[in-house]
C-alpha positions as CSV (number, residue, x, y, z in Angstrom):
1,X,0.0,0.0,0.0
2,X,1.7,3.5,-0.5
3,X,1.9,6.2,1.4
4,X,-0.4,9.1,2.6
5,X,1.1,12.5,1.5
6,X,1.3,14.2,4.7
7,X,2.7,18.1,5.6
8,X,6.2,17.5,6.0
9,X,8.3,19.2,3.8
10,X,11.5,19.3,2.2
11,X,11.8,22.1,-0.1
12,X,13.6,25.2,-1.5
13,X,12.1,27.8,-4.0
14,X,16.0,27.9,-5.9
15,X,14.1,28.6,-9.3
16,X,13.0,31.6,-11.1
17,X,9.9,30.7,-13.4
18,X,7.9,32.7,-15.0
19,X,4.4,33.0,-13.8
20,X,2.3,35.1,-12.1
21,X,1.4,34.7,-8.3
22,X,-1.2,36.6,-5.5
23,X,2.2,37.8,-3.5
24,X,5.0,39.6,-3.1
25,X,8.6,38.2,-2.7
26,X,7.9,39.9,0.8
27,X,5.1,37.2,2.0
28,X,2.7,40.3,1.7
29,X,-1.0,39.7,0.0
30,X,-2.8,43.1,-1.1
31,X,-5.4,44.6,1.7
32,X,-4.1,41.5,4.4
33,X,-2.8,42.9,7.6
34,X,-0.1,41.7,9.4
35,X,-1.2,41.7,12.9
36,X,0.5,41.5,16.0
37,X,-1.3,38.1,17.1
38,X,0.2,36.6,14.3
39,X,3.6,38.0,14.9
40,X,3.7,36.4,18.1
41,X,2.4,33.1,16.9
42,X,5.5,33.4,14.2
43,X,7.4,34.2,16.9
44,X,6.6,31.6,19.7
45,X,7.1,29.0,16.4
46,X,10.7,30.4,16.5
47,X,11.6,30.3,19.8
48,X,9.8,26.5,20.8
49,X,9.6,24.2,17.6
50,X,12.5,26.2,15.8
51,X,15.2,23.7,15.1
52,X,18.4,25.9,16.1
53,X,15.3,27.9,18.4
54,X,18.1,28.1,21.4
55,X,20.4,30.4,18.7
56,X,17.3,32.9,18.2
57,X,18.1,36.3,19.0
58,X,14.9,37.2,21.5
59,X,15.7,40.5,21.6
60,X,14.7,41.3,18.0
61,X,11.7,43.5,18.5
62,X,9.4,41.5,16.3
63,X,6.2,43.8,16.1
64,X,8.5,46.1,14.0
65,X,7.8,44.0,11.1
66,X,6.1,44.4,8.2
67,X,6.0,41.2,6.1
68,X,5.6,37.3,7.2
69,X,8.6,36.9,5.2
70,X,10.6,39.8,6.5
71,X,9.8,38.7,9.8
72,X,11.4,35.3,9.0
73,X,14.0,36.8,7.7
74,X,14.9,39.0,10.7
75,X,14.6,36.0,13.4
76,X,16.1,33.2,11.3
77,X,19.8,31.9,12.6
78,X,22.8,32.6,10.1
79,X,22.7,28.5,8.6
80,X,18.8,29.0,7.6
81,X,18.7,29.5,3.9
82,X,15.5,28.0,3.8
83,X,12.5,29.2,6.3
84,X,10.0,30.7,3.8
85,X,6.2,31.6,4.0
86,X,3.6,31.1,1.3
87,X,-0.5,32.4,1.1
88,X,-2.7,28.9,1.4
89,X,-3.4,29.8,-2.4
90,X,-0.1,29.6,-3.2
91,X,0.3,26.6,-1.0
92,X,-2.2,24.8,-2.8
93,X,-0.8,26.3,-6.4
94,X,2.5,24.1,-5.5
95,X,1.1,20.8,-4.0
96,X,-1.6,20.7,-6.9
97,X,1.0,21.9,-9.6
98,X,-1.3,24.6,-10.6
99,X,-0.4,28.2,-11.7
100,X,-0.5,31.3,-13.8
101,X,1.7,32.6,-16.6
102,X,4.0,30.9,-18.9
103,X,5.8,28.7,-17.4
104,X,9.8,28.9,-18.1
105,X,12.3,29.7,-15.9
106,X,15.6,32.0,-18.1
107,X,19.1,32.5,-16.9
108,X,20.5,35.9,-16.4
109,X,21.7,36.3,-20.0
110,X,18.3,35.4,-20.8
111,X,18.7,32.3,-21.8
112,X,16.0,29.5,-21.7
113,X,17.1,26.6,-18.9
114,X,13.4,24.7,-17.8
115,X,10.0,24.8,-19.7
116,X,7.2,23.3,-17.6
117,X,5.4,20.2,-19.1
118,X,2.3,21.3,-20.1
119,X,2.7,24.8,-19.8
120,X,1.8,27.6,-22.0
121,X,5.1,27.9,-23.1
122,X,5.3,23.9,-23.7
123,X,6.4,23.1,-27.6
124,X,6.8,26.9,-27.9
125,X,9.9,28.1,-26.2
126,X,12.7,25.5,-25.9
127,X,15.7,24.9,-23.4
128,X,18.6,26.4,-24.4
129,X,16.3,29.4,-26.5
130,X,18.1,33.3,-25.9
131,X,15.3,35.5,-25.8
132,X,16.0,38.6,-27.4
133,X,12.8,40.2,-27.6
134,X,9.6,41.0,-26.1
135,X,6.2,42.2,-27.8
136,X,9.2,44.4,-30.1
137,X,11.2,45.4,-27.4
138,X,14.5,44.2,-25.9
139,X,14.1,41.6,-23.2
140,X,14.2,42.5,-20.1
141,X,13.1,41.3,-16.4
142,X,10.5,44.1,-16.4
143,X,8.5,43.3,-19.6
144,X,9.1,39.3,-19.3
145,X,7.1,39.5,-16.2
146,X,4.6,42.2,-17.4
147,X,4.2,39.8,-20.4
148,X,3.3,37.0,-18.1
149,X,0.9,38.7,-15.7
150,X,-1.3,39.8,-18.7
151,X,-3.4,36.6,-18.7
152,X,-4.9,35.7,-22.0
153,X,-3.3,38.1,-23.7
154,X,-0.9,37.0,-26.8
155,X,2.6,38.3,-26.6
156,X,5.3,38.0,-29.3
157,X,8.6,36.5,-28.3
158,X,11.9,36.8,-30.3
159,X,14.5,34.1,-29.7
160,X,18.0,32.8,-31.3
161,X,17.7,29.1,-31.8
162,X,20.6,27.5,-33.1
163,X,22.1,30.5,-34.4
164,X,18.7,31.8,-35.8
165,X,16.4,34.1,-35.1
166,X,12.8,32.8,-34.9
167,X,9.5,35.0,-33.4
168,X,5.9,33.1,-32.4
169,X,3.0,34.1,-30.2
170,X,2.0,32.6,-26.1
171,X,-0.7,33.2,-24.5
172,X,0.0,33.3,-21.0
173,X,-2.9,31.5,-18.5
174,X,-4.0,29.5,-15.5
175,X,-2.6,26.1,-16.2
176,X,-1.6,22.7,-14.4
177,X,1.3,21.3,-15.3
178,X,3.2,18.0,-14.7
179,X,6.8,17.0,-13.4
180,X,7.6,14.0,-14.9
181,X,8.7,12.7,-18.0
182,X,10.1,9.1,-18.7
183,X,11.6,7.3,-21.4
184,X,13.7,4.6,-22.1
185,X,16.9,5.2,-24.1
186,X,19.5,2.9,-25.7
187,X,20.6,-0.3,-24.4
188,X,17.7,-0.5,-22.0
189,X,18.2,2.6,-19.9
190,X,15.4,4.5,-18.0
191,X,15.1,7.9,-18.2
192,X,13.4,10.0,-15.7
193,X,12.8,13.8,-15.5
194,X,11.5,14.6,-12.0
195,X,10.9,18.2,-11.3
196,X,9.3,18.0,-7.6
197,X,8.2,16.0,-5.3
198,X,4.4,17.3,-4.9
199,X,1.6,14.4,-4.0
200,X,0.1,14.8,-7.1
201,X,3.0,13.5,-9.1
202,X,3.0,10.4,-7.7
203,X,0.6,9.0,-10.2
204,X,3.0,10.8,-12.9
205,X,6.4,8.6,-11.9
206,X,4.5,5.8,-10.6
207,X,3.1,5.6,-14.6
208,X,6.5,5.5,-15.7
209,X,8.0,3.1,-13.7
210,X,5.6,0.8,-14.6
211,X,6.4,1.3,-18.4
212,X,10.1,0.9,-17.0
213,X,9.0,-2.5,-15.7
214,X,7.6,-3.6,-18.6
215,X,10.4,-2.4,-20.5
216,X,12.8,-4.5,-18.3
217,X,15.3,-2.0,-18.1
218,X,18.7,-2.7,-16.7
219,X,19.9,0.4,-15.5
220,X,18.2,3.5,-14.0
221,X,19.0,7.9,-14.7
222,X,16.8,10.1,-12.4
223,X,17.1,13.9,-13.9
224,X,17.1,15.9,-10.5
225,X,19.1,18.7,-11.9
226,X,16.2,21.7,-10.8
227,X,14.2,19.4,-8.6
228,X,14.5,21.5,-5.2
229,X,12.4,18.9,-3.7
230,X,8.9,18.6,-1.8
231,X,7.0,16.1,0.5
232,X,9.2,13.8,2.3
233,X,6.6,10.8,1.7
234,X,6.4,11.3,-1.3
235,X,10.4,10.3,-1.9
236,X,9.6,7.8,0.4
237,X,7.1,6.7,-2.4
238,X,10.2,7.1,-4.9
239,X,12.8,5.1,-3.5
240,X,9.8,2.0,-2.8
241,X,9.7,2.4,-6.8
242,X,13.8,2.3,-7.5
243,X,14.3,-0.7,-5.0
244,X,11.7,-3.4,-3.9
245,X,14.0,-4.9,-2.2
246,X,13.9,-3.4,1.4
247,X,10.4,-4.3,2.5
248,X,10.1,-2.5,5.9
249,X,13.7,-1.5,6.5
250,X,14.4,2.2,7.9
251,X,14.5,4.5,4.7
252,X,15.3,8.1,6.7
253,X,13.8,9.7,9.8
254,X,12.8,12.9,11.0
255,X,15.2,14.0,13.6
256,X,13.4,17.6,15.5
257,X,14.9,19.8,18.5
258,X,15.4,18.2,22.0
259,X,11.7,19.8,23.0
260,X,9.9,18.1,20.0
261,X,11.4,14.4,20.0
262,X,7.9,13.5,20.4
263,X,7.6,14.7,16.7
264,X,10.1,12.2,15.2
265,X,9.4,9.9,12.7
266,X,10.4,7.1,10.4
267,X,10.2,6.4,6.8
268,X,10.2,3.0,5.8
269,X,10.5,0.9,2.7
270,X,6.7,-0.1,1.8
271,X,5.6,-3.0,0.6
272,X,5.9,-4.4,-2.7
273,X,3.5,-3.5,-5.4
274,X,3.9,-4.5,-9.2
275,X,5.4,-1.7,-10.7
276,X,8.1,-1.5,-8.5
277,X,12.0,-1.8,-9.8
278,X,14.9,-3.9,-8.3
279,X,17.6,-1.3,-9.2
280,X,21.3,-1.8,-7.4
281,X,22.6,1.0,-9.2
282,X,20.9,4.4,-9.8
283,X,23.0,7.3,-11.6
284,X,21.4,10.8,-10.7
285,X,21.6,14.1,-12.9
286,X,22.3,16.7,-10.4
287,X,23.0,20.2,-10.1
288,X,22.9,23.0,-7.0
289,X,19.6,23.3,-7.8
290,X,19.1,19.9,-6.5
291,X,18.2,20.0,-3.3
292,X,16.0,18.2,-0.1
293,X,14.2,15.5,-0.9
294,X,16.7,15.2,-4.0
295,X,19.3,14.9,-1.4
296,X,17.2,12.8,0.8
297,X,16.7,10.1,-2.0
298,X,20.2,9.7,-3.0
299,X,21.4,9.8,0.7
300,X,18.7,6.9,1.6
301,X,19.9,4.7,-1.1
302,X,23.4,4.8,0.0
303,X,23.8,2.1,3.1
304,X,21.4,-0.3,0.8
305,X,23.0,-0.2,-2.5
306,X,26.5,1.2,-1.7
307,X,28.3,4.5,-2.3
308,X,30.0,3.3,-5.5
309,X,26.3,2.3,-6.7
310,X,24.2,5.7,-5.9
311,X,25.9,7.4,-8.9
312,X,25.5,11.4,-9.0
313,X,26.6,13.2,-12.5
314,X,26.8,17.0,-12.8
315,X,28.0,19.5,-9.4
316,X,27.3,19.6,-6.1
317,X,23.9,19.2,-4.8
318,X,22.1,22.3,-2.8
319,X,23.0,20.9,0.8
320,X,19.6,21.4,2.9
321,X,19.7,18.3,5.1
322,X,16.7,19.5,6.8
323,X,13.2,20.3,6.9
324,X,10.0,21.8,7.5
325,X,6.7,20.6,9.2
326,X,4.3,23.5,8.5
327,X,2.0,25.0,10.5
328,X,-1.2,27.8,9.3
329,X,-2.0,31.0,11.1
330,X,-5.1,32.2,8.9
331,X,-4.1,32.3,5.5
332,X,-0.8,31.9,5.6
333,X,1.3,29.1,5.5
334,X,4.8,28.9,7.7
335,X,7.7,26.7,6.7
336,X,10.5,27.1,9.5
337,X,13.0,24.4,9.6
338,X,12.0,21.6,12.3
339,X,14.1,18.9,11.9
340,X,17.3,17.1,10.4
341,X,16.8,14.6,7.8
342,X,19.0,11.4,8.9
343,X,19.6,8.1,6.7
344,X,19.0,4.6,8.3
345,X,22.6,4.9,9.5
346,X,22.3,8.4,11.1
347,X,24.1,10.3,8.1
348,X,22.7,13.5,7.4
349,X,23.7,15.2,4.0
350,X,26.4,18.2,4.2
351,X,25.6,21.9,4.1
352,X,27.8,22.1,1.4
353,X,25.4,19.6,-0.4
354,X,26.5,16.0,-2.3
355,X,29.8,15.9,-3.8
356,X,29.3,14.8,-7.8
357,X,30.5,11.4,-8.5
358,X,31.2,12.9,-12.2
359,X,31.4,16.1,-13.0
360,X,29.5,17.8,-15.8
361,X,27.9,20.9,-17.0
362,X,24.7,21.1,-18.0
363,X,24.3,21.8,-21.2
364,X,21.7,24.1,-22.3
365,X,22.3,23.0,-26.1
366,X,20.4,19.8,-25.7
367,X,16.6,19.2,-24.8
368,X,16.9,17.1,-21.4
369,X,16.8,13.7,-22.2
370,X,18.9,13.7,-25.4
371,X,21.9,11.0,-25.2
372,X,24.1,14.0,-26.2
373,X,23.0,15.9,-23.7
374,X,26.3,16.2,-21.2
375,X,25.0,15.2,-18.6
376,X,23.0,12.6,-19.4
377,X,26.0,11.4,-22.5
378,X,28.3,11.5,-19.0
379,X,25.8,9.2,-16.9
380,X,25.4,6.5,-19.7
381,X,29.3,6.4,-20.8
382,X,29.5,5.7,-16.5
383,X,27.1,3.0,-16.8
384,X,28.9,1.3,-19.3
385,X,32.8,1.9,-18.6
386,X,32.2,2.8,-14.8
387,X,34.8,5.7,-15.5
388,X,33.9,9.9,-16.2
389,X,33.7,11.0,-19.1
């Protein structure tokens, strides 16, 4: 039986995409006041179920701020990259995969890195496109993201595609989108593109591992390389799919502050169902947008499959070996870090994230997927010479 998809979270919003939202980077909604009951409900979460809540400086005078997020900001410890607030909207947005816009994320140079399946800008824009303009004028942060707020309305995009320029229309628009993408390459190698770990991708994967099975497929790639992670049961889910081989052994548990112990908990492998693999190796695609439940996976499979068998191709992971319960105060949403992620032997994975097996750069010139893709060309030349490429 698999596993309910509970309120824990492992998760970090590393990726700029374009779509519209109901909030500021600030936390703040329109016409919602931040009032002082729920600044001391944000604060009493700091200084009791906090997981560094003894390092919190209590003499911050927390009815001076503003913003839910600026209030996290000013009472989070110096190691917390990660606390965060969302509006329940927004909340649900992300678990459901729902949004607004176009749905790419673009480098600094403008250059096209992620297009969400299913998005508006699905089959349109392409990884690896530069845009150059925008509705006639020069790109630029500012009209990108007036482009996308303008639901329904056509824009024009310029972009140079392998070394041409090419215009067409979107439309941006509510949307949902998916996460996954499978497919089995050349000498019976899966291929899996996993964006996230929200519950209502489970279905997505759980589809394509049971074309994997059916495929027999001898060796296993999990694209993680902008996956910032998600719920911590469903990776649990995940790694019952990789390895069926662990029936009720300790995947990773929850490890919260000396106050909360009573909060700990354990993740274990479930039980067996049909679609489920028997990998003992699994290379990763990784990159420092790879991060918590990313991390989580590839540090669970370790002690079971071995160190030289949990493959990672690309740079360092993110390094968040921690997470978030969640708690509500009205309509917001508060994700403060509770607890330390620890493997079935007690390992937890560095700040400075998961060293790469291989090192590779990815490689905007290829669609994900492609065999010449760097990344992926590196993780199938390890498979079969077990050397870098």
């Amino acid at each position: 039986m698999k596993k309910p998809y509970l309120f824990s979270l492992l998760f970090t919003a590393s990726l700029l995409l374009v779509s519209c939202g109901g909030s500021g980077s600030d936390g703040s909604v329109a016409g919602q006041t931040f009032s002082g009951a729920e600044k001391t409900f944000v604060y009493n979460l700091f200084t009791t179920e906090y997981l560094w809540f003894d390092d919190v400086d209590t003499t911050v005078d927390y009815n001076a701020f503003t913003t839910p997020q600026r209030l996290i900001d000013g009472l989070k410890v110096e190691q917390d990259r990660w606390s965060f607030t969302l509006t329940s909207a927004e909340y649900e947005d992300m678990v459901n995969q729902t949004t607004a816009g176009f749905g790419f994320g673009y480098r600094e140079d403008f250059m096209v890195y992620l297009v969400r399946i299913d998005s508006p800008a699905w089959n349109r824009l392409q990884r690896g496109d530069k845009i150059l303009e925008v509705n006639g004028e020069v790109a630029s942060n500012e009209n990108i993201a007036a482009a996308s707020q303008n639901l329904n309305v056509s824009s024009t995009f310029t972009v140079l595609r392998d070394g041409q320029s090419t215009s067409f229309s979107m439309t941006p628009r509510a949307y949902s989108f998916k996460v996954t993408q499978g497919k089995i390459l050349s000498n019976d190698v899966g291929y899996l593109r996993y964006d996230s770990f929200t519950s209502t991708s489970v279905g997505e994967f759980e589809a394509e591992f049971s074309k994997f099975k059916a495929a027999g497929i001898k060796e296993l790639v999990v694209d993680l390389r902008y996956n910032g992670g998600g719920s911590v049961d469903v990776a649990s889910t995940l790694l019952d799919n990789i390895n069926d081989q662990h029936e009720g052994q300790l995947q990773v548990y929850l490890d919260w502050n000396v106050n909360y112990k009573a909060n700990n908990s354990n993740y274990y492998f479930g039980e067996v169902e049909s679609n489920d693999l028997r990998m003992n190796r699994v290379v990763f695609l990784v990159t420092r947008d790879s991060a918590s439940a990313s991390e989580l996976v590839i540090s669970a499979l370790k002690p079971y499959l071995g160190e030289s068998n949990v493959i990672t191709i690309g740079d360092y992971t993110h390094g968040k070996p921690v997470g978030m319960g969640g708690r509500t105060y009205g309509s917001d949403y508060y994700f403060l870090i509770n607890f330390y992620v620890r493997n079935s032997i007690n390992e937890t994975t560095s700040m400075s994230g998961i060293a790469p097996t291989c090192s590779a750069e990815d490689d905007l010139t290829h669609l994900r997927g492609d065999e010449d893709e760097t990344m992926l060309a590196s993780a199938l030349y390890y498979i079969q010479s077990g050397n870098c490429l």
